[in-house]
N, C-alpha and C positions, 0 to 999 in steps of 0.2 A: 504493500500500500504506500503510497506519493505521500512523505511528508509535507505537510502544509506547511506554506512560507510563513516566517514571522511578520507581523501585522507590525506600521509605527505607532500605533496607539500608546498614550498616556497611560501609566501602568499604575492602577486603583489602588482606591487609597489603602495607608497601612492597615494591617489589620493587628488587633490585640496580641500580642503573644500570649503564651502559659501563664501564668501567676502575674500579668498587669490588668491593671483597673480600665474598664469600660474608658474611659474619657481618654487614654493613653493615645491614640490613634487624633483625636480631633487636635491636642495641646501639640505633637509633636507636627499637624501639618499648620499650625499655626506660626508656630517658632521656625520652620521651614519659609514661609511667606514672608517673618519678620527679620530671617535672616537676607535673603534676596533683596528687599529694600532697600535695608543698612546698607547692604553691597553695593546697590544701585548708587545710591546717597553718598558715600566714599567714594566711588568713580569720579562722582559730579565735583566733590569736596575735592579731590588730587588734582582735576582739568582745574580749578578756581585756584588752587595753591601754587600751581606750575604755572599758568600765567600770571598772577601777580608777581612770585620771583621775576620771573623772564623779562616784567617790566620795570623790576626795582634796579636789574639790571643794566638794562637800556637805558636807564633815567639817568646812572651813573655816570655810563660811559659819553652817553650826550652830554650830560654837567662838567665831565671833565676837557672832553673833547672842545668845547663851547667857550670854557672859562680857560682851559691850561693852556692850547692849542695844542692839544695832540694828535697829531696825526692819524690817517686812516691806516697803515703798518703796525698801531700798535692793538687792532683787534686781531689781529693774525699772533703775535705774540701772546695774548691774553687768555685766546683759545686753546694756545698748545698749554699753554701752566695750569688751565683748570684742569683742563683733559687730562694732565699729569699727574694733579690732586684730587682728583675723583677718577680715578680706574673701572674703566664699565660701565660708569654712567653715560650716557647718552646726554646732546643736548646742547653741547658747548662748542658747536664747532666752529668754526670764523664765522663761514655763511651764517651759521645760526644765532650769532651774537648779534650778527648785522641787522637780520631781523627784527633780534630785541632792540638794537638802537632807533630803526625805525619806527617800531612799534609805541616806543616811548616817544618819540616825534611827533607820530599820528596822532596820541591818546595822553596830552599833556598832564589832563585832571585825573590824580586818582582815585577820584570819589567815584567819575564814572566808569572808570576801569573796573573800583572793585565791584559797581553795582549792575553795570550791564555789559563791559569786555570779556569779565571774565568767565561769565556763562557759556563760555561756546571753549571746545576742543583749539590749544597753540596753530595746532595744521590748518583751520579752519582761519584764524586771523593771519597766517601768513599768506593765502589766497587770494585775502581781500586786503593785504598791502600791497602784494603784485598787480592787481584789477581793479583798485577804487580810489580816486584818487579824492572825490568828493567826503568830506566829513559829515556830510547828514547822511549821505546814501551809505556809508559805512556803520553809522549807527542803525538807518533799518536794516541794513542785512545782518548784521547781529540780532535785533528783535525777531526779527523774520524765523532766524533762526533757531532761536529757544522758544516761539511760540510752537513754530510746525515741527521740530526735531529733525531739522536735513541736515542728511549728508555731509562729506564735503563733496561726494561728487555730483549731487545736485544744488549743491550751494554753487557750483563751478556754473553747472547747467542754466541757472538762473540768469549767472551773472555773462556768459554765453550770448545769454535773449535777452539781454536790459530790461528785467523784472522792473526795476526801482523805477524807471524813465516810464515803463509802463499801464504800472499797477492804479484803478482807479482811471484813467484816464477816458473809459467809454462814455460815449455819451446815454443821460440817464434822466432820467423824468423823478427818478424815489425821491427825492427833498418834498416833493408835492403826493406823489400816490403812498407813501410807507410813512410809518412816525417814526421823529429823529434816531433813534437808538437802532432799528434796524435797517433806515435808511443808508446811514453812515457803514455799516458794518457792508450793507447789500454793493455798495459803489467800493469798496475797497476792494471787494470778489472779483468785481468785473475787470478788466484792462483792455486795451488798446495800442498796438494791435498785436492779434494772438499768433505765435508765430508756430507754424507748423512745420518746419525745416525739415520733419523726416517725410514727410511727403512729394515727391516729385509729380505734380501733376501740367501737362499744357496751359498755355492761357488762355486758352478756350476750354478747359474743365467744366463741366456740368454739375450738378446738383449731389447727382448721386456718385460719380467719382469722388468728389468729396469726403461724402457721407462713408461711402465702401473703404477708403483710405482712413480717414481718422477711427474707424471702426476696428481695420487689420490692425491700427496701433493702439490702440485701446490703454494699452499702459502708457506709451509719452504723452498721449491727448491726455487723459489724466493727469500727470504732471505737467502741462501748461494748462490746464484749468484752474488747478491749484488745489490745496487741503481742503477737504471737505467734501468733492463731489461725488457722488455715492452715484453708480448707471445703473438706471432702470432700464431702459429700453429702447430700440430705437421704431419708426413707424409707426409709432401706439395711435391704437385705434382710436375715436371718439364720436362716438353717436349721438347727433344732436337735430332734431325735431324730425328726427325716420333717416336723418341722412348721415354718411358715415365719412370721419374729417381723420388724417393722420396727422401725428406732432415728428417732425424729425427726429429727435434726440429729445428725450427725457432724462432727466438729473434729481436726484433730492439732494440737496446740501444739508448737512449736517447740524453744521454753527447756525445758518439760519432758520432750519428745521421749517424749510421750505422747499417747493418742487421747482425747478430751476426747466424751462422751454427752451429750445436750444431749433432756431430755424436758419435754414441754412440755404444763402444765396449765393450762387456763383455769376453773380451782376454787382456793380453799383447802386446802392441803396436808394430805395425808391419812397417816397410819401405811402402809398398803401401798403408798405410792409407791415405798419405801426400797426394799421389795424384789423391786418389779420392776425398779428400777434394776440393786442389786446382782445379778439373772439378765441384764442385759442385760449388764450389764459383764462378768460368767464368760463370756459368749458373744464378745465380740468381742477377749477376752484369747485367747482360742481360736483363734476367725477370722481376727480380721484381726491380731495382735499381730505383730508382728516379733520375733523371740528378742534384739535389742539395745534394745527400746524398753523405756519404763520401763511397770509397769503404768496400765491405762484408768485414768480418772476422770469420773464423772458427778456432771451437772448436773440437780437438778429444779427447773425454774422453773415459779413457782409462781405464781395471782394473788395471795395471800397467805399466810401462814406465823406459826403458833403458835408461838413459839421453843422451849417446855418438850418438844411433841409430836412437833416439828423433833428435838431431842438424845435425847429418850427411841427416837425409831423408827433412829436414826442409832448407840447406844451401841454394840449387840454385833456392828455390820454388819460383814464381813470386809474388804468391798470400799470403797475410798475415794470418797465419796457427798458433797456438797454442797447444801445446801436454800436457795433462796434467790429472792426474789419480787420481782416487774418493775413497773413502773407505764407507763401510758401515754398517750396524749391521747384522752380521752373524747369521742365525739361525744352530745351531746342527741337525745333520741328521743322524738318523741311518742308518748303514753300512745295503746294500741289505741281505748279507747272515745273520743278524738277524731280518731279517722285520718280523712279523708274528708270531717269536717265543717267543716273551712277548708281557706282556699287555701292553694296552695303557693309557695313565695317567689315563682315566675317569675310567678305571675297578678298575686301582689299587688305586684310591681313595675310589672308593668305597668300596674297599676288606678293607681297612683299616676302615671306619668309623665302618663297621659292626662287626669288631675285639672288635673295642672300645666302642661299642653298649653290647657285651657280656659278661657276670658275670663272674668272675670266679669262680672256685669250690673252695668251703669250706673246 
């Protein structure tokens, strides 16, 4: 008989041994859960300790550097005598000192270093010394960062797509359809423009190459949507007075603990979009709303967008509406009237290697 594969199932809880008391099992997954935290909590407490040194350091060698005139030769020196004084330790190496001197450059105040630099992982602020050169947008991308828990390789990602220059920037009607507290929160989700770089589609793209493309990627469209978006579905149906209406893309977000409309034009944005959004959205406040959720909100992505024609079709809308337009990696297409009359890479590669396969004459 075929032994059956082991399962990865989580392995049930402990059970009592011989001679311990009933509750032995509940206290010991308790103390298991309270140990993990602490662990957690220590991690966070070492990243917060390591860079506050790293910047006591930096502040030093700038103070000295600034005030004594010491040259840049002698962090090359400085790095080999720790390195010599701490064996094994990791940390101290020229480059790395150099970091902390800029670091300490960047982040003159300690108060905000200890209260929001040093929430985030060293490798993470030396990123955004290499890439930000801005002092606010370096302080959101630290926020950014200990709110959502990225990465560094999606902090890299972000900063890639100029989240910061981004973020917030759609055009939005919530000041007037949403009250303040969720309006503010709703226009910070949106941005402009969403960039979808792993897609190569023409620029003549339709609708549904769109849709079938951010679909296949499912996970980067996710991450340029940003935390929080939760996929429902795409095409969802809606039956309203015997007739039957599809939504492109459906979202519930999280934070907002609302259903997020997601309609998708491969045109420049037109005045009637607003208000088939606004029917779409009465409909699914309808259908699918939950009595504890907050009202829909729709998204028209657009391939581009008129800002004046954006606000004006958005003014008197009831429904909380966002216009805002995507970009994304254009493929080259030959013009029809020469399709056919050259080859196609695979020939002309070939026509070449067999060139290069050929002697020449003597």
């Amino acid at each position: 008989m075929a032994k059956k594969k082991p399962t990865s199932k989580s392995p049930p809880p402990a059970k009592p041994s011989a001679g311990l008391p009933a509750g032995y099992p509940k206290l010991l997954d308790e103390l298991k859960a309270r140990i993990r935290s602490a662990q957690i909590k220590a991690a966070v407490a070492v990243h917060h300790e390591l860079v506050m040194l790293y910047w006591h350091i930096g502040r030093d060698v700038l103070a000295r550097q600034q005030a004594d005139g010491w040259g840049a030769k002698i962090i090359d020196h400085l790095g080999r005598d720790l390195q010599n004084a701490f064996p094994g330790v990791t940390g101290f190496s020229p480059r790395n000192l150099k970091y902390m001197r800029a670091f300490a450059a960047a982040w003159p105040d300690g108060t905000i270093v200890q209260q929001v630099a040093a929430q985030i992982p060293w490798f993470h602020h030396c990123l955004l010394l290499d890439r930000v050169k801005d002092p606010v947008a370096r302080i959101w991308y630290v926020r950014m960062t200990v709110e959502h828990g990225w990465s560094r390789a999606v902090l890299d990602h972000h900063l890639d797509t100029d989240l910061y220059a981004r973020q917030g920037k759609a055009i939005t009607n919530f000041d007037t359809a949403l009250p303040p507290p969720q309006s503010d929160l709703a226009r910070d989700v949106l941005k402009d423009p969403y960039t979808f770089g792993f897609l190569e589609l023409t620029a003549e793209h339709q609708e549904r190459e769109l849709e079938a493309g951010l679909l296949a990627h499912i996970r980067q469209f996710l991450l340029e949507l940003g935390a929080g978006f939760a996929f429902v579905g795409q095409q969802v149906p809606l039956e309203v007075g015997g007739e039957d209406f599809t939504v492109d893309l459906l979202f519930y977000h999280l934070k907002l603990r609302a259903f997020v409309v997601i309609d998708l034009k491969a045109v420049p944005f037109k005045p009637e979009f607003a208000g088939k959004m606004n029917f779409y959205l009465s409909a699914v406040d309808d259908l699918l709303r939950h009595p504890d959720d907050q009202p829909s909100i729709g998204i028209v992505l657009c391939k581009s967008r008129n800002e004046v024609v954006a606000e004006y079709a958005l003014r008197d809308l009831k429904k909380p509406v966002g216009v805002a337009s995507y970009v994304t990696k254009l493929v080259e297409t030959l013009p029809a009237a020469f399709r056919g009359q050259l080859p196609d890479p695979k020939q002309l590669k070939a026509a070449l290697e067999q060139a290069a396969d050929t002697p020449e004459p003597e």
